[in-house]
C-alpha positions in Angstrom: 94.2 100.8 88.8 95.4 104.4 90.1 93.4 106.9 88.4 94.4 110.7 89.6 91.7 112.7 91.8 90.6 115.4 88.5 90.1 112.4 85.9 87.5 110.8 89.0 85.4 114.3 88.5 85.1 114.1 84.8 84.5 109.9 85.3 81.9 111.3 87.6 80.6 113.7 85.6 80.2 111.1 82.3 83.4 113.1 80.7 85.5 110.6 81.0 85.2 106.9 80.3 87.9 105.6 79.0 91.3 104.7 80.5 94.4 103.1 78.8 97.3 101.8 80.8 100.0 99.6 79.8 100.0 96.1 81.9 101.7 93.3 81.6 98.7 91.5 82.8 95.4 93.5 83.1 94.4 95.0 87.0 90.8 94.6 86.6 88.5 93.1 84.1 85.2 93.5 82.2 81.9 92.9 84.3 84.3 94.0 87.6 84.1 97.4 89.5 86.6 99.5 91.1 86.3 101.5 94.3 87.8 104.5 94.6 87.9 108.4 96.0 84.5 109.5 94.5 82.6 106.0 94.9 82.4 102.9 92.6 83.1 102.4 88.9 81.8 100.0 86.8 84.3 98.3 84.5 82.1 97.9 81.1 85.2 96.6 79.0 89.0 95.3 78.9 90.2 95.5 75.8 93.7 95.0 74.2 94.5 98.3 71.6 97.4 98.7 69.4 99.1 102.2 70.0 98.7 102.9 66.2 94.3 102.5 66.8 94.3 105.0 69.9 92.7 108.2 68.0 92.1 112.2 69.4 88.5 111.3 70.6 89.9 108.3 72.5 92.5 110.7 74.5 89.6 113.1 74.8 87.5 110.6 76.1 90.5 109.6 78.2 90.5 112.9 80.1 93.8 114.1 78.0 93.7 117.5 75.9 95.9 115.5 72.9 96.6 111.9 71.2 100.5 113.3 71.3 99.5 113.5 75.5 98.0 110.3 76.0 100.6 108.9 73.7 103.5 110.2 76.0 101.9 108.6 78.9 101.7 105.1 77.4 105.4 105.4 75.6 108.3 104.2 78.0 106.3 101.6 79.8 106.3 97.9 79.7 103.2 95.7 78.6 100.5 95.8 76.5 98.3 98.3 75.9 94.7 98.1 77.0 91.6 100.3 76.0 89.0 100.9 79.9 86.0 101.1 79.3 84.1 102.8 82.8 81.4 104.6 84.5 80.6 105.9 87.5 77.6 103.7 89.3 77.4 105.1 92.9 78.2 105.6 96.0 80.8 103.6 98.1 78.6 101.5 100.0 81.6 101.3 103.0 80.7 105.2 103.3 77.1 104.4 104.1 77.9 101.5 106.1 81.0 103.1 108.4 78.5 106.0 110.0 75.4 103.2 110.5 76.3 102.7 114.4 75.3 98.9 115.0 72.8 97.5 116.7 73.4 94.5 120.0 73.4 92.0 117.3 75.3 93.3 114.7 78.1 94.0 117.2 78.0 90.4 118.0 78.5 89.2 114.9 81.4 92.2 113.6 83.1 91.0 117.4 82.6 86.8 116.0 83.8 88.2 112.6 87.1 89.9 114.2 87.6 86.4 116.2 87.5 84.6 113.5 90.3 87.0 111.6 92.3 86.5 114.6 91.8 83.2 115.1 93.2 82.4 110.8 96.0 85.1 111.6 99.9 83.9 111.1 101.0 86.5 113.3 98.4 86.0 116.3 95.6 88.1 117.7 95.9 91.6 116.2 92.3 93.0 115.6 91.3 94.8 118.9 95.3 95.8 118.7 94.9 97.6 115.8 91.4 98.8 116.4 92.6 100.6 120.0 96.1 102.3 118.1 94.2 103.6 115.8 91.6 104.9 118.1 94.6 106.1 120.3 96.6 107.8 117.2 94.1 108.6 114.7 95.8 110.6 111.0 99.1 108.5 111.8 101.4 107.5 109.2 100.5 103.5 108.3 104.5 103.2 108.6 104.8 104.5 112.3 101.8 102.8 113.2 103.0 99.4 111.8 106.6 100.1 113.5 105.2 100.6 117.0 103.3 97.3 116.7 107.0 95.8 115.3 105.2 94.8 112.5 105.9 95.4 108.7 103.9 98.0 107.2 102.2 95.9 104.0 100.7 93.8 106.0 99.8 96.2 108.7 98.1 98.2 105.7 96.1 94.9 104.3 94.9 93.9 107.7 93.5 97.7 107.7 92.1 97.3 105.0 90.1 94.3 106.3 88.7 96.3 109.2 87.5 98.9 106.4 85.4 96.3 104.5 83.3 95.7 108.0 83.4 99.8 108.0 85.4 100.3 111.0 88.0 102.3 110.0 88.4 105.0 107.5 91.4 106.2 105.5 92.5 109.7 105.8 94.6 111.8 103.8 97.4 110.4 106.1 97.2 107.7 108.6 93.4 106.4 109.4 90.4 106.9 112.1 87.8 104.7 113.7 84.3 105.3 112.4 81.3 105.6 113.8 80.6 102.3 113.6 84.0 101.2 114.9 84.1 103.5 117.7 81.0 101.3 118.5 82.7 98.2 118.6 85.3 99.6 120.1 83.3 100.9 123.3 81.6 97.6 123.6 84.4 95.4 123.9 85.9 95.0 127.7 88.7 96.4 128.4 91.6 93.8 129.8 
């Protein structure tokens, strides 16, 4: 669920807490949370909503300055409408955890951790790969990055993402960077 950088703020804030999209099968779900830009959401309610219900305080609360707004957002799309229910809870706890630089131990097990995600991989080895070109090329395109490995750039971007859940990388406004605590990794592996 993409929700644009001023509508965060006002989530942030307690502005804003409702969202309505149109899916044909909902993106997140009651009880769930959401990470994004400003840190984590909490997901209080999914809920299916006829246009005709939506009113004025719902756009408001929605982040737009109309109904007839809101209304031209959600007309021309496919699927049902749903009524969001969110709230801001906190911090990204990847934030946190990407400048913590690791202890002896806890390099051993992120090191057994990116083993074992290389050991499950369909297209081989690829962790200290992708860990040393982004070190090397840090705020590159995903794209280019992906292309000098030969590799497609979806997956590239989803095995990214797997290094950011152990906090090693970080996304930029373009391309990535090692954190703190990847750089750490990084400098303690041998080179071959």
């Amino acid at each position: 669920m993409l929700i644009r950088a001023n509508i965060l703020e006002q989530i942030r804030t307690g502005e804003v807490t409702l969202a309505f999209r149109r899916w044909r099968k909902p993106t997140v779900k009651a009880g769930g949370t959401l990470r994004t830009a400003i840190g984590v959401l909490a997901i209080d309610s999914v809920e299916p909503i006829p246009l005709r219900r939506i009113t004025a305080k719902d756009a408001r609360l929605a982040g737009y300055k109309t109904l007839a707004e809101l209304t031209s957002f959600l007309t021309g799309r496919d699927g049902d409408i749903y009524k969001v229910s969110l709230r801001y809870v906190g911090d990204d706890p990847r934030v946190s955890l990407r400048e913590s630089l690791p202890t002896p131990e806890e390099i051993a097990q992120i090191l057994q951790k990116l083993r074992r995600m290389d050991e499950r991989s369909k297209h081989g080895p690829w962790t200290r790969t992708v860990l040393s070109l982004i070190a090397a090329k840090p705020g590159v395109r995903a794209p280019d990055l992906a292309a000098s490995l030969g590799r497609e750039t979806l997956p590239f971007k989803a095995d990214v993402r797997k290094l950011k859940e152990l906090g090693l990388t970080e996304s930029l406004e373009v391309g990535y960077r090692l954190s703190p605590r990847g750089q750490a990794v990084v400098d303690d592996q041998p080179t071959s």
